[in-house]
Structures are given as structure tokens and as C-alpha cells.
PQR file of N, CA, C, O and H, with PARSE charges and radii, in Angstrom:
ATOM      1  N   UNK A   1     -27.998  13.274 -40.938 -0.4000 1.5000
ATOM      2  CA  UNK A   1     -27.560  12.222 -41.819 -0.0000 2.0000
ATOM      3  C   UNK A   1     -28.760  11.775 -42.632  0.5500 1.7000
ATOM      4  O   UNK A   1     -29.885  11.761 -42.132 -0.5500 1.4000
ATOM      5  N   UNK A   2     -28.493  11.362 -44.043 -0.4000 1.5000
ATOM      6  CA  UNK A   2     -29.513  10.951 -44.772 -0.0000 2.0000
ATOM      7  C   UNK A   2     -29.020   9.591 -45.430  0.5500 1.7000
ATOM      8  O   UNK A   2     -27.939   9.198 -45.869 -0.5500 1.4000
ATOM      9  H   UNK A   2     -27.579  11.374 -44.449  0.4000 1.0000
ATOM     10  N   UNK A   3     -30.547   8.937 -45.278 -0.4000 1.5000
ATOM     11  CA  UNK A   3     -30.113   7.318 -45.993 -0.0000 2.0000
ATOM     12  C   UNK A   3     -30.272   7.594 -47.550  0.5500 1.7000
ATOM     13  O   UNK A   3     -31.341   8.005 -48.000 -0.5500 1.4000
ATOM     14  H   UNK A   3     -31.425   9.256 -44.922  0.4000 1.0000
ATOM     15  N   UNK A   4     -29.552   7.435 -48.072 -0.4000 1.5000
ATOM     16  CA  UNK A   4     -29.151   7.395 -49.492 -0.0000 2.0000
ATOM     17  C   UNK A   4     -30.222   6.458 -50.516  0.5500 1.7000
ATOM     18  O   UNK A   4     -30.600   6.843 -51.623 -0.5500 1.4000
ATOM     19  H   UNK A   4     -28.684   7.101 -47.706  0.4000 1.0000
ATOM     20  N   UNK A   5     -30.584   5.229 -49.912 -0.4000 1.5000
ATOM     21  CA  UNK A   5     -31.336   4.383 -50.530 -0.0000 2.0000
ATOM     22  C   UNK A   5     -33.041   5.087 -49.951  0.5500 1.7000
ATOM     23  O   UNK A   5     -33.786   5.610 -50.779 -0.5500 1.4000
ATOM     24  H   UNK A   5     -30.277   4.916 -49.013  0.4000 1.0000
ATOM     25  N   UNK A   6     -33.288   5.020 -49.019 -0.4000 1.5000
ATOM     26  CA  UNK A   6     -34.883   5.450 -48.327 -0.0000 2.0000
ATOM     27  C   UNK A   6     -35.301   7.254 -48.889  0.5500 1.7000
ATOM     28  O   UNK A   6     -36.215   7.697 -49.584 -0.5500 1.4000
ATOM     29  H   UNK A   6     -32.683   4.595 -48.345  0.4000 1.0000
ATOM     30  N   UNK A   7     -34.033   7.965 -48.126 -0.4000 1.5000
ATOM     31  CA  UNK A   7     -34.227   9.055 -48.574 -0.0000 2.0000
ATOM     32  C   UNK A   7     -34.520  10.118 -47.184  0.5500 1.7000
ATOM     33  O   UNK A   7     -34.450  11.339 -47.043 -0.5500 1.4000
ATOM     34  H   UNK A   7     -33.290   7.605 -47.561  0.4000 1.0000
ATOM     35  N   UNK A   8     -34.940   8.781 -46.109 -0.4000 1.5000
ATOM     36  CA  UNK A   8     -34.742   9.432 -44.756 -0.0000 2.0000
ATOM     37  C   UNK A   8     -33.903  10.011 -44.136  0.5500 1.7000
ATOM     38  O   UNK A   8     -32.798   9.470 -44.117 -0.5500 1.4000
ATOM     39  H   UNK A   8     -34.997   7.789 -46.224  0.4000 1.0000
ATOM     40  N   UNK A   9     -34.061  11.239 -43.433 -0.4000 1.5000
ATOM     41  CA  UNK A   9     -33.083  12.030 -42.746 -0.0000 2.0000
ATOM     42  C   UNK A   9     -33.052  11.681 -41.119  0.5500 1.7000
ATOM     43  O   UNK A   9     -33.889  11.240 -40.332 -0.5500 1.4000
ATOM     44  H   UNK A   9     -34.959  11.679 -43.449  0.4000 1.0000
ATOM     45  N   UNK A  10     -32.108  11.966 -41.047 -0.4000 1.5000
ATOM     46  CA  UNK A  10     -32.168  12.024 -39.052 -0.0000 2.0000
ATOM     47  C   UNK A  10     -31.038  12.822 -38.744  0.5500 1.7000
ATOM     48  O   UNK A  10     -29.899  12.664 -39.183 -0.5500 1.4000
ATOM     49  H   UNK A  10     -31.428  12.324 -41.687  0.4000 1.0000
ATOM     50  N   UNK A  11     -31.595  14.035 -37.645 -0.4000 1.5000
ATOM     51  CA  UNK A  11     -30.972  15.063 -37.481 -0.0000 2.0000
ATOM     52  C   UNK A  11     -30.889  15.447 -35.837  0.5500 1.7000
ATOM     53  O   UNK A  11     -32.021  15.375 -35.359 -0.5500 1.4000
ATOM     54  H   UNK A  11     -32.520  14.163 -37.288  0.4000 1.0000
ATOM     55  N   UNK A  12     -30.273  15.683 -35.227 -0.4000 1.5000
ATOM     56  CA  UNK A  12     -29.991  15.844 -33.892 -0.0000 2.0000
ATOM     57  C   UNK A  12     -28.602  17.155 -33.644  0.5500 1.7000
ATOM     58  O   UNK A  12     -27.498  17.140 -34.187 -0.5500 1.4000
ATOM     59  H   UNK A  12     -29.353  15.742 -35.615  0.4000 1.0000
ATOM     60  N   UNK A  13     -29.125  18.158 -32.691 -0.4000 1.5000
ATOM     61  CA  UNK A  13     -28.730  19.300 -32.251 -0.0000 2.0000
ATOM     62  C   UNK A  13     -27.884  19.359 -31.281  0.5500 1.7000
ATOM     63  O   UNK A  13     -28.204  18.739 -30.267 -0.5500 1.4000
ATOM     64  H   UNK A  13     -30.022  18.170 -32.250  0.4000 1.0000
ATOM     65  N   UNK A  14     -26.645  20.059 -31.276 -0.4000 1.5000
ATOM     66  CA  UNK A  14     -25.583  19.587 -30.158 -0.0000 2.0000
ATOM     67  C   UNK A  14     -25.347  21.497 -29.981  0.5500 1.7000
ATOM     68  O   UNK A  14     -25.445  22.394 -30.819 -0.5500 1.4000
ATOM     69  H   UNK A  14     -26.385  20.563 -32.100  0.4000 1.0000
ATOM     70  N   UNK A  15     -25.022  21.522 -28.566 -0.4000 1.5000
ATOM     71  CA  UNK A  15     -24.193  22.707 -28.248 -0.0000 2.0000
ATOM     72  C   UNK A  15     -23.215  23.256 -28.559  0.5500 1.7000
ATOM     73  O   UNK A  15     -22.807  24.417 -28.543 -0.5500 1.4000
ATOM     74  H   UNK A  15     -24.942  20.794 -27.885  0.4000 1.0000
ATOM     75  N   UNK A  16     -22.669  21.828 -29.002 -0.4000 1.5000
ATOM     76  CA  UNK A  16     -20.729  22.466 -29.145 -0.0000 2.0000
ATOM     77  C   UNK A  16     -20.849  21.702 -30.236  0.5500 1.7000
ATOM     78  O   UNK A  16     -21.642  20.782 -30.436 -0.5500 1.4000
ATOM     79  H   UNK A  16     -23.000  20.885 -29.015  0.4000 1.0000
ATOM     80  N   UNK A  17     -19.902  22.194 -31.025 -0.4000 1.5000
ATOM     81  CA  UNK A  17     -19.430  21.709 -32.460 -0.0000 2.0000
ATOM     82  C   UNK A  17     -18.034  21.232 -31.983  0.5500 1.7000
ATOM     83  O   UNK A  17     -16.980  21.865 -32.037 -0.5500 1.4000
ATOM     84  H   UNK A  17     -19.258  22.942 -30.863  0.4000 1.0000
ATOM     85  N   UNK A  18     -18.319  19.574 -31.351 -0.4000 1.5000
ATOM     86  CA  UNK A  18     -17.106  18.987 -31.009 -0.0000 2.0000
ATOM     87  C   UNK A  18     -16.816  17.640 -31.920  0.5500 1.7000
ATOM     88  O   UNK A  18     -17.505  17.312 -32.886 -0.5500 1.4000
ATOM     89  H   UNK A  18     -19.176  19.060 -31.307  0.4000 1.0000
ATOM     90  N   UNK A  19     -15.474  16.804 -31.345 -0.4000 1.5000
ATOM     91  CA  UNK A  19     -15.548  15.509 -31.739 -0.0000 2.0000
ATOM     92  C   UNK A  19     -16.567  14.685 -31.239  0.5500 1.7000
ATOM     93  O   UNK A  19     -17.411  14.086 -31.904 -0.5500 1.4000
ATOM     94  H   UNK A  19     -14.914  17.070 -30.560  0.4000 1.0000
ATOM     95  N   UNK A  20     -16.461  14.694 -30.286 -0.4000 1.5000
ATOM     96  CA  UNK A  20     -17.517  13.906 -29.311 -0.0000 2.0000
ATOM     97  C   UNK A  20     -18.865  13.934 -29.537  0.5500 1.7000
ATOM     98  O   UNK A  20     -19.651  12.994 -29.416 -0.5500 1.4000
ATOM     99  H   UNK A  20     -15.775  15.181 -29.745  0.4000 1.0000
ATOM    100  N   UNK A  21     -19.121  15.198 -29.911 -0.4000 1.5000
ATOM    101  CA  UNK A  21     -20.540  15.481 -30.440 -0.0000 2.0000
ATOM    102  C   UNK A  21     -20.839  14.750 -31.941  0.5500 1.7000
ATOM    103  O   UNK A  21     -21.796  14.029 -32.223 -0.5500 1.4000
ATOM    104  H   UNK A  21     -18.483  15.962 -30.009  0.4000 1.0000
ATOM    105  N   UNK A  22     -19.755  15.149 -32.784 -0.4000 1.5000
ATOM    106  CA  UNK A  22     -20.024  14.254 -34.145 -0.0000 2.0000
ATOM    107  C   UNK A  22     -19.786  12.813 -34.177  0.5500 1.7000
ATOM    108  O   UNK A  22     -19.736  12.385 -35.330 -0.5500 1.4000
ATOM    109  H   UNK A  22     -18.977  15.735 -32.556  0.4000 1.0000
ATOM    110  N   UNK A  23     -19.659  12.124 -33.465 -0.4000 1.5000
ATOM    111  CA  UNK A  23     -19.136  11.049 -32.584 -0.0000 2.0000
ATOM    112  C   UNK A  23     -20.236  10.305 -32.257  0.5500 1.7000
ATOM    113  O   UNK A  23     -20.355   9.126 -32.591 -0.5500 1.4000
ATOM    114  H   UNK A  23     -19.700  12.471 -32.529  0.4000 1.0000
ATOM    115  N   UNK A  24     -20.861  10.774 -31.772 -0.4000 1.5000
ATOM    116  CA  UNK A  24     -22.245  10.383 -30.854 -0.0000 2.0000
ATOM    117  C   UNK A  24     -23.462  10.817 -31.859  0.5500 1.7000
ATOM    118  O   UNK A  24     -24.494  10.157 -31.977 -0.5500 1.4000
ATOM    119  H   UNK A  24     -20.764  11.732 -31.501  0.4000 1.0000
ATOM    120  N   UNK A  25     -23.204  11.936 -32.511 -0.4000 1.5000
ATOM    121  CA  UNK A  25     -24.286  12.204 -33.515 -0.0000 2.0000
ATOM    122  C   UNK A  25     -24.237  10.769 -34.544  0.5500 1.7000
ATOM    123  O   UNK A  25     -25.393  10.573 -34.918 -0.5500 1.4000
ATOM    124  H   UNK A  25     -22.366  12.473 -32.415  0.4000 1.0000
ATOM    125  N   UNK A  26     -23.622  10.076 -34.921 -0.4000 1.5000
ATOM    126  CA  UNK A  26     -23.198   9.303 -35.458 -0.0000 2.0000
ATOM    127  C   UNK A  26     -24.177   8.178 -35.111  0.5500 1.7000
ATOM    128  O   UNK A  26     -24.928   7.426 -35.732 -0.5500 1.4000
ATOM    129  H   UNK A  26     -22.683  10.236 -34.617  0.4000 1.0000
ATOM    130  N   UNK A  27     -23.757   8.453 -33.566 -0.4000 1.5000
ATOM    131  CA  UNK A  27     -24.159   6.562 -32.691 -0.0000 2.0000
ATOM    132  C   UNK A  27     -25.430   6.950 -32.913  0.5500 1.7000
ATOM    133  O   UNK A  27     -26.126   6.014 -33.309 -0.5500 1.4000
ATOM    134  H   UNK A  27     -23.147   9.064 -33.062  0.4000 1.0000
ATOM    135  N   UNK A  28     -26.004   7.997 -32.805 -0.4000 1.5000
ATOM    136  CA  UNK A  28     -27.514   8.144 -32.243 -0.0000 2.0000
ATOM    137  C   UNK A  28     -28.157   7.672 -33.955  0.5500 1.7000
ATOM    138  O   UNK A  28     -29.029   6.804 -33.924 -0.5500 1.4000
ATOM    139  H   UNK A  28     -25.439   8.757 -32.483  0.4000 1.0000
ATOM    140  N   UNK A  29     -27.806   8.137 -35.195 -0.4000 1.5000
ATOM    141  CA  UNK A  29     -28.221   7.913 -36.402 -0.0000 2.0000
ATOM    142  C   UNK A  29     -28.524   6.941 -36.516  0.5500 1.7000
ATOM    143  O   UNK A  29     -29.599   6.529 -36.951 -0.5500 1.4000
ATOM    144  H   UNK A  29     -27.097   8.842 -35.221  0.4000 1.0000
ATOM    145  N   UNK A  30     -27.105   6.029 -35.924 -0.4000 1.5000
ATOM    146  CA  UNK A  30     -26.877   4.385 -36.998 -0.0000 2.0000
ATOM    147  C   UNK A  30     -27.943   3.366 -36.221  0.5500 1.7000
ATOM    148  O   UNK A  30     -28.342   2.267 -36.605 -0.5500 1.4000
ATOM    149  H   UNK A  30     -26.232   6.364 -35.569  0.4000 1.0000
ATOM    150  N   UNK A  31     -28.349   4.261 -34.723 -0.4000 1.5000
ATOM    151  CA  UNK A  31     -28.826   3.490 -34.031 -0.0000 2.0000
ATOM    152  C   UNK A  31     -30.662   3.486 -34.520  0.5500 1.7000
ATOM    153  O   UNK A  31     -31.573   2.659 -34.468 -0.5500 1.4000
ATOM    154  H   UNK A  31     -28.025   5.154 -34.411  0.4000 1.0000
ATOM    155  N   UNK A  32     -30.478   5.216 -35.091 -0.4000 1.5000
ATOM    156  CA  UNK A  32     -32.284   5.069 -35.662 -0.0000 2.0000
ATOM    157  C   UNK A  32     -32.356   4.149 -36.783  0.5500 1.7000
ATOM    158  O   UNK A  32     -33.253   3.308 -36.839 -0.5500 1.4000
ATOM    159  H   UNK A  32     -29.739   5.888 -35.134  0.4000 1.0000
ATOM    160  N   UNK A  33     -30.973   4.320 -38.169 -0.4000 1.5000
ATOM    161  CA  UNK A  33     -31.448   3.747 -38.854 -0.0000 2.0000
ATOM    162  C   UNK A  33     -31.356   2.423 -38.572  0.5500 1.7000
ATOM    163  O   UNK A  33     -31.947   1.955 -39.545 -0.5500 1.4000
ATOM    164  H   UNK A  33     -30.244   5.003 -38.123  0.4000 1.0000
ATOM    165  N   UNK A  34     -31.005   1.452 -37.877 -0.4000 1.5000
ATOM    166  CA  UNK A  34     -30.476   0.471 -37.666 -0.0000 2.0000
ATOM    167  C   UNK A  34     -29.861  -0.338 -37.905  0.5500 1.7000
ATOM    168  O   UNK A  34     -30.155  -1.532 -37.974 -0.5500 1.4000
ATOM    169  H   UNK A  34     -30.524   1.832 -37.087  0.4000 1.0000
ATOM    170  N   UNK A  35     -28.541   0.358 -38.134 -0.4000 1.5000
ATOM    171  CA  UNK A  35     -27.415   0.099 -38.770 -0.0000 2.0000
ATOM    172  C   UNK A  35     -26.756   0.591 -39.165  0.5500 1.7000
ATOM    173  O   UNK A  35     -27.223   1.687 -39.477 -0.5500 1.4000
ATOM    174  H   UNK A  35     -28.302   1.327 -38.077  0.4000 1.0000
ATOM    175  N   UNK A  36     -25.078   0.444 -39.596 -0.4000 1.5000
ATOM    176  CA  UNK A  36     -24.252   1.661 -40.257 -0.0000 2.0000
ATOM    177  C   UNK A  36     -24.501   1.377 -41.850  0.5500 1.7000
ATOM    178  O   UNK A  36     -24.746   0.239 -42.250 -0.5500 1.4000
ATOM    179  H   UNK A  36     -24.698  -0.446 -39.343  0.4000 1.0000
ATOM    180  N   UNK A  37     -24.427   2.397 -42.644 -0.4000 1.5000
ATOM    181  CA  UNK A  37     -24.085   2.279 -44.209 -0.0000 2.0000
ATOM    182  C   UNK A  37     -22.795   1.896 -44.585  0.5500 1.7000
ATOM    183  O   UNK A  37     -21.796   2.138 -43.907 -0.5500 1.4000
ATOM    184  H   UNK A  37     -24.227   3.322 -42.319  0.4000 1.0000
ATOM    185  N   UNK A  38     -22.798   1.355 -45.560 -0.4000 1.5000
ATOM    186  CA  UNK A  38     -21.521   0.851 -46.298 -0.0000 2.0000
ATOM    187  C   UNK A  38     -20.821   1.950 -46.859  0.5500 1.7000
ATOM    188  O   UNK A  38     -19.611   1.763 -46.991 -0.5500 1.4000
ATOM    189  H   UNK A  38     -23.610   1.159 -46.110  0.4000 1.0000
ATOM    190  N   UNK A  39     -21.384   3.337 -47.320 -0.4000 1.5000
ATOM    191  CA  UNK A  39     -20.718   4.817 -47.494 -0.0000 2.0000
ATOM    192  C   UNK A  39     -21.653   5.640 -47.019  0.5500 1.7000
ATOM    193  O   UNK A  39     -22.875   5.561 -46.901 -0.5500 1.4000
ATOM    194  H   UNK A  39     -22.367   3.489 -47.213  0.4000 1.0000
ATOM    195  N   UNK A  40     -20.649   6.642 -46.709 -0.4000 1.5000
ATOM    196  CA  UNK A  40     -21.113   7.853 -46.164 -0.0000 2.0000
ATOM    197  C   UNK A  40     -20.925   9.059 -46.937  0.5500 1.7000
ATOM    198  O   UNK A  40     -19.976   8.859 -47.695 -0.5500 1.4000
ATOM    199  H   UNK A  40     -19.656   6.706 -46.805  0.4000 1.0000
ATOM    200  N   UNK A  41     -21.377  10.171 -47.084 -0.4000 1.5000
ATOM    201  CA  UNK A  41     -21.365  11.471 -47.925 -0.0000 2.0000
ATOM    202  C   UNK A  41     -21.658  12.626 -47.203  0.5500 1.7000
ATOM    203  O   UNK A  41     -22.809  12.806 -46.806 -0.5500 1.4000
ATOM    204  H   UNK A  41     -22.148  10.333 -46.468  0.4000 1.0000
ATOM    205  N   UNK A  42     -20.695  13.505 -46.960 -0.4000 1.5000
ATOM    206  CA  UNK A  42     -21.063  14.590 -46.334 -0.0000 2.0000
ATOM    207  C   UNK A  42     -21.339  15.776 -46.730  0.5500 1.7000
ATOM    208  O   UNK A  42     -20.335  15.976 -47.413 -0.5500 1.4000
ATOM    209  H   UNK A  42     -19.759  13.358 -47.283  0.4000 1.0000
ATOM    210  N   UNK A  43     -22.131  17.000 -46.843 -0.4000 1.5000
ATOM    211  CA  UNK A  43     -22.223  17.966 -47.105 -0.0000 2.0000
ATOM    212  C   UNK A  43     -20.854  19.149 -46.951  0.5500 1.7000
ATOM    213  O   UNK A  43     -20.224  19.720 -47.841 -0.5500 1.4000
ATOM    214  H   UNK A  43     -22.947  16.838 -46.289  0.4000 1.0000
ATOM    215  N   UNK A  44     -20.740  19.212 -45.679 -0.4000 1.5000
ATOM    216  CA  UNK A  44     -20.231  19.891 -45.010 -0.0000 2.0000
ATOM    217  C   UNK A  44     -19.302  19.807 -43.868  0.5500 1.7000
ATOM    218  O   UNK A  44     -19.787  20.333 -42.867 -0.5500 1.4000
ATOM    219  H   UNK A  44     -21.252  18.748 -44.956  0.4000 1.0000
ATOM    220  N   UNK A  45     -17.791  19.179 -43.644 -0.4000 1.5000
ATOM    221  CA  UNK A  45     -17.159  18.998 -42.781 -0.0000 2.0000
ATOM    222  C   UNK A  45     -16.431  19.902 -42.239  0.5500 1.7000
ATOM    223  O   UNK A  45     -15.372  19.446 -41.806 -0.5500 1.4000
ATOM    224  H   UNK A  45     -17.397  18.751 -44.458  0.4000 1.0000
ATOM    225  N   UNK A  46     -16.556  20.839 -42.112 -0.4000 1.5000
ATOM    226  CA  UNK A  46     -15.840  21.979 -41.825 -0.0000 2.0000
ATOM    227  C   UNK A  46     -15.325  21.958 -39.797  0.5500 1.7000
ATOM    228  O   UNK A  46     -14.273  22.181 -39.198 -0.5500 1.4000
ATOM    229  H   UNK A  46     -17.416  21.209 -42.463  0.4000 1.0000
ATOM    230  N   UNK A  47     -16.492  21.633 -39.442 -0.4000 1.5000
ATOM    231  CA  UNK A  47     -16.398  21.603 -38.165 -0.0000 2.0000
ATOM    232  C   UNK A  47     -15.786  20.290 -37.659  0.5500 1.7000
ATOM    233  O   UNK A  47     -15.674  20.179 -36.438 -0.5500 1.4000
ATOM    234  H   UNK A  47     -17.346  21.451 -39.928  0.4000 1.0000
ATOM    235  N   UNK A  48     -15.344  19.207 -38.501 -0.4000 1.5000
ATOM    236  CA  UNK A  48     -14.838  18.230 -37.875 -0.0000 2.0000
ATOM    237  C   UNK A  48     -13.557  18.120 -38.397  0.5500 1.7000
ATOM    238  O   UNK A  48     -12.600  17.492 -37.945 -0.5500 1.4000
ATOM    239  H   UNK A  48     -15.435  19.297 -39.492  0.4000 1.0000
ATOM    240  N   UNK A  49     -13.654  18.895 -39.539 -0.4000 1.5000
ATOM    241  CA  UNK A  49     -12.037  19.017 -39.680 -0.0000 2.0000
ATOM    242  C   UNK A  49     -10.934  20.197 -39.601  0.5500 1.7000
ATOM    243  O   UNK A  49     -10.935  21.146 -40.386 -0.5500 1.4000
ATOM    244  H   UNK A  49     -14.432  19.406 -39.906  0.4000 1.0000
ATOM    245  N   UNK A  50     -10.102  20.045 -38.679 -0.4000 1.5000
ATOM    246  CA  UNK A  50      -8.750  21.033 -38.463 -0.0000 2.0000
ATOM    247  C   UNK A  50      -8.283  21.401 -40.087  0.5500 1.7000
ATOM    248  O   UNK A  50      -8.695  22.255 -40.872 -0.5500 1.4000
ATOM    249  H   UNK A  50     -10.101  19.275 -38.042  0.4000 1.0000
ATOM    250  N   UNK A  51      -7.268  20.383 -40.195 -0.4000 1.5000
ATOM    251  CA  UNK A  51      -6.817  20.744 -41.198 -0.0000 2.0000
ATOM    252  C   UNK A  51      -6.294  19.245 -41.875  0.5500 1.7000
ATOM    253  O   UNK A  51      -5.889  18.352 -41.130 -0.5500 1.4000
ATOM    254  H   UNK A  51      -6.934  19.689 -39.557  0.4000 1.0000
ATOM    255  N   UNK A  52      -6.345  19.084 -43.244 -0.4000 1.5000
ATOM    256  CA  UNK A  52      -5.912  17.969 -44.385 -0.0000 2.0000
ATOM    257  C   UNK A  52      -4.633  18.010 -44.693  0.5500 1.7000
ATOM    258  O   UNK A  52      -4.037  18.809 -45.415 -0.5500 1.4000
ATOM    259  H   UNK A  52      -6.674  19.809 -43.849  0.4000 1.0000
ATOM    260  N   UNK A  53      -4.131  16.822 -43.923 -0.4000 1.5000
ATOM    261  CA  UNK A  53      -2.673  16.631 -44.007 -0.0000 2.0000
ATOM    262  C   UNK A  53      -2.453  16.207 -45.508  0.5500 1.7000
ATOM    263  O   UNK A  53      -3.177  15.360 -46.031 -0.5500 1.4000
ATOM    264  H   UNK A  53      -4.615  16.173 -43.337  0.4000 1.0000
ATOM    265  N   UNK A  54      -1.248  16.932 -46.296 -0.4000 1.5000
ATOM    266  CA  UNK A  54      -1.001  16.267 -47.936 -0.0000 2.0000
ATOM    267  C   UNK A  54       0.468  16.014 -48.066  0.5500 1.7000
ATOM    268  O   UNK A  54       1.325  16.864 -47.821 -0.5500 1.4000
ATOM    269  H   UNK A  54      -0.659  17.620 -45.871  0.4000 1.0000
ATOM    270  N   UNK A  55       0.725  14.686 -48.503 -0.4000 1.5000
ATOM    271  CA  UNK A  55       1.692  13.968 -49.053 -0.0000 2.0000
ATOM    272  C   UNK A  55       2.534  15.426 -49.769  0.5500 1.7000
ATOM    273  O   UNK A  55       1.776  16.358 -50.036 -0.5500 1.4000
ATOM    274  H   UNK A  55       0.030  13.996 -48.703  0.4000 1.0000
ATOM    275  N   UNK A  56       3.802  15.602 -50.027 -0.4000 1.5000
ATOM    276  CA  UNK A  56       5.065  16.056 -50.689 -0.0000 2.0000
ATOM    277  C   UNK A  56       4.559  16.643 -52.042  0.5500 1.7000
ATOM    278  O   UNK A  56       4.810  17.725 -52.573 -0.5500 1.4000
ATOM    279  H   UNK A  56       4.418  14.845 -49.810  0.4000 1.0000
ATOM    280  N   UNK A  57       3.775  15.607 -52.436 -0.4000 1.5000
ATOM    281  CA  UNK A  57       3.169  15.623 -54.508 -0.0000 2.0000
ATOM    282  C   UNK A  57       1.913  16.280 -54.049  0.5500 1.7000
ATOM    283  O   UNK A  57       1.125  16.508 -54.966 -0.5500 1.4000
ATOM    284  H   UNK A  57       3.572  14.729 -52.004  0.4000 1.0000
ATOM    285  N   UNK A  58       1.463  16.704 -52.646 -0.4000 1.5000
ATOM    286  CA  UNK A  58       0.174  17.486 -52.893 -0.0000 2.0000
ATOM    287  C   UNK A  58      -1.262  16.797 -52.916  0.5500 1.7000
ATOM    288  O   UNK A  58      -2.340  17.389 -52.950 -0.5500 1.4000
ATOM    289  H   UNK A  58       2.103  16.518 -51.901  0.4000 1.0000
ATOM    290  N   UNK A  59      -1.092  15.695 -52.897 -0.4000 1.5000
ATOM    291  CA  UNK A  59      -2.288  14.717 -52.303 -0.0000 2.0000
ATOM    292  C   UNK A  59      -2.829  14.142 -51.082  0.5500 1.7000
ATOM    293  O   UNK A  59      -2.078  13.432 -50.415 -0.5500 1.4000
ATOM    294  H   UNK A  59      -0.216  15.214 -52.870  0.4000 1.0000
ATOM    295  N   UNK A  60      -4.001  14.338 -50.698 -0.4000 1.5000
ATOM    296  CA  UNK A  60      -4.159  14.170 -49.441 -0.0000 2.0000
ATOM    297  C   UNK A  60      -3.649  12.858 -48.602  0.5500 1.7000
ATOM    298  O   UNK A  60      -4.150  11.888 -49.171 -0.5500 1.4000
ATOM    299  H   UNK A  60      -4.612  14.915 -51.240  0.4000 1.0000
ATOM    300  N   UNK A  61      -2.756  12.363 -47.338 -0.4000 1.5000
ATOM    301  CA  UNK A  61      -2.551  11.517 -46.918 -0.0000 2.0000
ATOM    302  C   UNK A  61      -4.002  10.421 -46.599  0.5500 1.7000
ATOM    303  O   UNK A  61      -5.215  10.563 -46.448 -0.5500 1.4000
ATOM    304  H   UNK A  61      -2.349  13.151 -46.876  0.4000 1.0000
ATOM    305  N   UNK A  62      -2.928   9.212 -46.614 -0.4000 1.5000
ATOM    306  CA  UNK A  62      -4.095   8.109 -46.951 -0.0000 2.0000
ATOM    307  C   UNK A  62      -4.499   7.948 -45.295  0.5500 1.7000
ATOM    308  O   UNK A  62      -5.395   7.177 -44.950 -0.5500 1.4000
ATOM    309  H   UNK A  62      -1.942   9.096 -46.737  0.4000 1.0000
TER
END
């Protein structure tokens, strides 16, 4: 995870590409930076997401 305003990264290595793991990767961040951000931006969600449920018209559910 990177702070957007500082520019600092914080990065931590898990075995399994789980929920729990991105979960906790999370706690361990908010806990270096000290605190959560008001937004988040991800590179790459592939591993935390199954699949994107979409509304009838083709837009992703809210």
C-alpha cells in the first residue's frame, strides 16, 4: 500500500493469496501508517476478486 500524500509504501508478504490475508494486510498498513485513508487505489485486484456482479443495464452493482 502506498500513501498518496507522503509517497510512502508499506508492503508485507503472505503465503496464500486469501481474504484474510488481504484483510490483515490492510490492518498491518493502517496500523504503520497510523491510520486509515479517506481513499484507496489499487493496482491490481485480481486476487481479491472472484467475480463483479452487474446490474441488467451492465453496470457494476452498488
Amino acid at each position: 500500500m502506498r500513501s498518496m500524500g507522503s509517497g510512502d509504501a508499506f508492503h508485507r508478504d503472505y503465503t496464500n493469496a486469501t481474504q484474510q490475508a488481504f484483510l490483515k494486510g490492510h490492518e498491518h498498513a493502517f496500523a504503520y501508517f497510523a491510520g486509515v485513508f479517506r481513499t484507496l487505489g489499487y493496482d491490481n485486484l485480481t486476487s481479491a476478486v472472484k467475480k463483479i456482479r452487474r446490474t441488467a443495464s451492465g453496470m457494476p452493482c452498488p
